[in-house]
C-alpha positions as a Python dict, from the first residue, in 0.01 Angstrom:
ca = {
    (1, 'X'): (0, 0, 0),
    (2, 'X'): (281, -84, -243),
    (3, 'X'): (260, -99, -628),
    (4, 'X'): (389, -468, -597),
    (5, 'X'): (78, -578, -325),
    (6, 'X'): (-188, -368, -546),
    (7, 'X'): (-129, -551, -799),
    (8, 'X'): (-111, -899, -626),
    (9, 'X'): (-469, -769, -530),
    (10, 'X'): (-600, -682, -835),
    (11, 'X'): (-472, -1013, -1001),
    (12, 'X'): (-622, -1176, -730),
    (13, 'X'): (-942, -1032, -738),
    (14, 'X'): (-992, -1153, -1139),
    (15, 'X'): (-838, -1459, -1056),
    (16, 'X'): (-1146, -1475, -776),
    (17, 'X'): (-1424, -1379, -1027),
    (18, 'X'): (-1307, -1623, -1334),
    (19, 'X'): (-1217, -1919, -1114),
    (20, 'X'): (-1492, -2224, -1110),
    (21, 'X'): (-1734, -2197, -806),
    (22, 'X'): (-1859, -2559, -676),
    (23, 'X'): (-2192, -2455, -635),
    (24, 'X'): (-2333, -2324, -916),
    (25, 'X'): (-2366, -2475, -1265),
    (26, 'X'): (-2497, -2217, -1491),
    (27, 'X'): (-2242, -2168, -1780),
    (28, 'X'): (-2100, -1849, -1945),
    (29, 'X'): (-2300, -1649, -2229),
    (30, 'X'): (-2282, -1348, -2452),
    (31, 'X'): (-2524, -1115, -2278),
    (32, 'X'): (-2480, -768, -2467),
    (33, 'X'): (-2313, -623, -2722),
    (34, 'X'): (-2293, -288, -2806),
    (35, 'X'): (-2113, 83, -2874),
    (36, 'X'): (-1994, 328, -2600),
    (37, 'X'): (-1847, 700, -2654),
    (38, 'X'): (-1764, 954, -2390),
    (39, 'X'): (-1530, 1220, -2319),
    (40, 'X'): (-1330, 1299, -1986),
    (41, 'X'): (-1459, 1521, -1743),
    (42, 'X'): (-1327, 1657, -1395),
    (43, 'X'): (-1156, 1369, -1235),
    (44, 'X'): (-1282, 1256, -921),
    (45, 'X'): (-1019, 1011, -876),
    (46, 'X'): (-622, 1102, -855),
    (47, 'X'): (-459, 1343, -985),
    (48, 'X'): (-710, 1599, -1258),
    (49, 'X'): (-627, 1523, -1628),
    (50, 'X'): (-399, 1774, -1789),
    (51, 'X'): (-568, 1679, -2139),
    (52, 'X'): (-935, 1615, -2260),
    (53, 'X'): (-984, 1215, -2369),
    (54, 'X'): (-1283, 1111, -2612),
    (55, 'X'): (-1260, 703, -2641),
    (56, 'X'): (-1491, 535, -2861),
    (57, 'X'): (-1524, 146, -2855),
    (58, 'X'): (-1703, -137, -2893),
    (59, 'X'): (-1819, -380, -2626),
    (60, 'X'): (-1930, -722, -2539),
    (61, 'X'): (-2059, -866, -2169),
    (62, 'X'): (-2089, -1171, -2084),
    (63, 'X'): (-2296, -1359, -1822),
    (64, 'X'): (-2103, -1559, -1605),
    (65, 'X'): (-2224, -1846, -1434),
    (66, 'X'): (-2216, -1689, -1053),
    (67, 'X'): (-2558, -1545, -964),
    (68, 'X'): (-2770, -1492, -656),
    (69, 'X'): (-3156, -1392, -779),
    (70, 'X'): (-3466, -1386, -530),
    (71, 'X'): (-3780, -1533, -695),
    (72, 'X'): (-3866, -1143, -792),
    (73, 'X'): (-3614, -1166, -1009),
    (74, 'X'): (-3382, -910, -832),
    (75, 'X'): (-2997, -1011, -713),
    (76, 'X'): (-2659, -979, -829),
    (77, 'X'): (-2477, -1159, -1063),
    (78, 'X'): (-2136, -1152, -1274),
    (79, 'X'): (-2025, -1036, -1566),
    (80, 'X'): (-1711, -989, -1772),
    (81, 'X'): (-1685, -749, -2007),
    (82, 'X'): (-1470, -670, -2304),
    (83, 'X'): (-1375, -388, -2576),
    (84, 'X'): (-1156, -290, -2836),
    (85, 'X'): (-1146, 110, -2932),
    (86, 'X'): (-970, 438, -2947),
    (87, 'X'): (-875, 724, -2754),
    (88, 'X'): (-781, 1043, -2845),
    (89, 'X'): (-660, 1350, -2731),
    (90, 'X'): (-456, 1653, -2899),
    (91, 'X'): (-449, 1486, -3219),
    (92, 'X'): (-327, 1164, -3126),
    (93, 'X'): (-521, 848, -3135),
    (94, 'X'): (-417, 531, -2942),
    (95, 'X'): (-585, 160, -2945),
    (96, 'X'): (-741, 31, -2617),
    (97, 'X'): (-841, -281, -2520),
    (98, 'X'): (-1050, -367, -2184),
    (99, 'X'): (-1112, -657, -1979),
    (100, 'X'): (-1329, -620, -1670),
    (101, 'X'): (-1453, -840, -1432),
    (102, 'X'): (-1747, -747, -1228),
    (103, 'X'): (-2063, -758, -1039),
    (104, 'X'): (-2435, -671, -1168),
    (105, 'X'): (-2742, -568, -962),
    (106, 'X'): (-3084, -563, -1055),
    (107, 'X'): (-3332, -806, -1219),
    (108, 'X'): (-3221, -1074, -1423),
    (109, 'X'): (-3415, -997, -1734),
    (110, 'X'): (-3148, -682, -1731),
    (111, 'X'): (-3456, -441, -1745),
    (112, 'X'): (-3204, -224, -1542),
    (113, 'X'): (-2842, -265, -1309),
    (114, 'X'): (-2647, -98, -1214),
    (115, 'X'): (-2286, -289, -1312),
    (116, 'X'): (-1956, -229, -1119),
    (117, 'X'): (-1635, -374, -1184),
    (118, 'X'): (-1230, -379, -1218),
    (119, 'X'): (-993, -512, -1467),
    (120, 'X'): (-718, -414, -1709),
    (121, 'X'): (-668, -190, -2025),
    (122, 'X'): (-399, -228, -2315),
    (123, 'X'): (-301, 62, -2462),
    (124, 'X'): (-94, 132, -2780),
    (125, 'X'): (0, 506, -2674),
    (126, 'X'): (25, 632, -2328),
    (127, 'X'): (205, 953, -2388),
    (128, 'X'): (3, 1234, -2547),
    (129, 'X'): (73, 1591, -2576),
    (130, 'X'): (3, 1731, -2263),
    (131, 'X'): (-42, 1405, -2039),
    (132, 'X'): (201, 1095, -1977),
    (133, 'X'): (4, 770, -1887),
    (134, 'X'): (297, 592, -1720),
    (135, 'X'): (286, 254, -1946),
    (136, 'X'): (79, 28, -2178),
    (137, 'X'): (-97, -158, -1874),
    (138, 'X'): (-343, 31, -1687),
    (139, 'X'): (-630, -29, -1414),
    (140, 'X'): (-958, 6, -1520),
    (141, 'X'): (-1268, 101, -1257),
    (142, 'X'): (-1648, 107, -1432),
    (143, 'X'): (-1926, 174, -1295),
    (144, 'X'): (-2245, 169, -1500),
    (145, 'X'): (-2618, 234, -1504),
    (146, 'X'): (-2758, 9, -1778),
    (147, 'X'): (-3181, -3, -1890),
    (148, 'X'): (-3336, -187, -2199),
    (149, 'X'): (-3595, 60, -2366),
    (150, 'X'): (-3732, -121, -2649),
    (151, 'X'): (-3721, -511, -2739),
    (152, 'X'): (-3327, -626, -2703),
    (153, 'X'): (-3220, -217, -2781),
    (154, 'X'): (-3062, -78, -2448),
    (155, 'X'): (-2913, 268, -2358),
    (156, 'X'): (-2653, 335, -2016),
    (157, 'X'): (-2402, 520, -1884),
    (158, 'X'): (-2076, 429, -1788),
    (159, 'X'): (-1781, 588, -1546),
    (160, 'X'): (-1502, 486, -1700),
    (161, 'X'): (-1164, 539, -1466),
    (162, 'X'): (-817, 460, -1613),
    (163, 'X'): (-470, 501, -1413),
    (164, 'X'): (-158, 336, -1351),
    (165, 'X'): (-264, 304, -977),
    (166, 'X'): (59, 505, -935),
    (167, 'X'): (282, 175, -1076),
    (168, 'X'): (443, 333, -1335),
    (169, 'X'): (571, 626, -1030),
    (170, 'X'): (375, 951, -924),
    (171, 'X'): (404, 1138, -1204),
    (172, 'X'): (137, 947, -1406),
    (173, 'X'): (-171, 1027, -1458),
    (174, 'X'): (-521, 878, -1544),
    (175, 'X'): (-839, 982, -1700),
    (176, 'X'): (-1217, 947, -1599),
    (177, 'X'): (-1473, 923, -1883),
    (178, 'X'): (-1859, 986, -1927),
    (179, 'X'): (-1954, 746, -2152),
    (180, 'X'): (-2307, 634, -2322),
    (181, 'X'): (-2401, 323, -2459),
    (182, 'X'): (-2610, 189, -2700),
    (183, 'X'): (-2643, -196, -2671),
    (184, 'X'): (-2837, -464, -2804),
    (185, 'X'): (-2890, -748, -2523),
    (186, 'X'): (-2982, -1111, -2630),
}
């Protein structure tokens, strides 16, 4: 597939999950808020980093108003989430930004879900020591497993993937992060 149609797609796509749907009229809310930190690991994904990441940021989710629950109280719904934070690696710290789109299963209440989802990422730095990004714009994959423990207070895990997706040319390369979060959810 070429750079030019992967990213038709993945404008698209977020296009698809923010644009008005005719049969529902629930309305957009601040769901969560909350702090994630991680560190890379072996990549899964692409090409293996050639540096180790740590990225620390806070988030916010938001319920949009697209959601399909039984009377149990399990279905899927979506979400958008944001964050502003840092990376770092070898000494050098950049500013990232996120904004991801997605889909989240499990019960409504958010007792637990597991939370997928693909979007964008802003960075201030993409060249660090050992490891060129490519370019400021990068694709973002997450994929979380999110529980409330006590009251609002809520802990997950998040696999964070950021790449290029190979538009910047194939000498790019990406990062995968283990991340945990501590959240509060209204």
């Amino acid at each position: 597939m070429s750079r030019m149609t992967l990213s038709l797609v993945a404008v698209g796509f977020m296009c698809g999950l923010l644009a008005p749907a005719t049969s529902q009229a629930a309305e957009i809310r601040l769901d969560s808020i909350g702090v994630r930190g991680g560190v890379s690991g072996s990549s899964p994904i692409g090409n293996k980093e050639t540096q180790y990441f740590q990225e620390y940021d806070v988030m916010a989710n938001w319920s949009m108003p697209w959601e399909w629950y039984s009377a149990s109280g399990w279905g899927v719904g979506t979400r958008l989430m944001g964050s502003v934070g840092a990376i770092r690696a070898s000494g050098d710290t950049a500013f990232v930004t996120t904004l991801v789109p997605g889909f989240v299963f499990g019960k409504k209440d958010g007792w637990l879900s597991l939370e997928v989802g693909g979007g964008g990422a802003l960075l201030s730095q993409y060249h660090f020591a050992h490891q060129d990004m490519g370019g400021t714009f990068q694709f973002v994959w997450d994929t979380a497993l999110r529980a409330k423990v006590y009251g609002g207070l809520g802990l997950g895990y998040w696999f964070h993937h950021t790449s290029d997706a190979s538009l910047y040319g194939s000498d790019a390369r990406g990062f995968d992060l283990h991340m945990i979060e501590i959240s509060y959810r209204f």
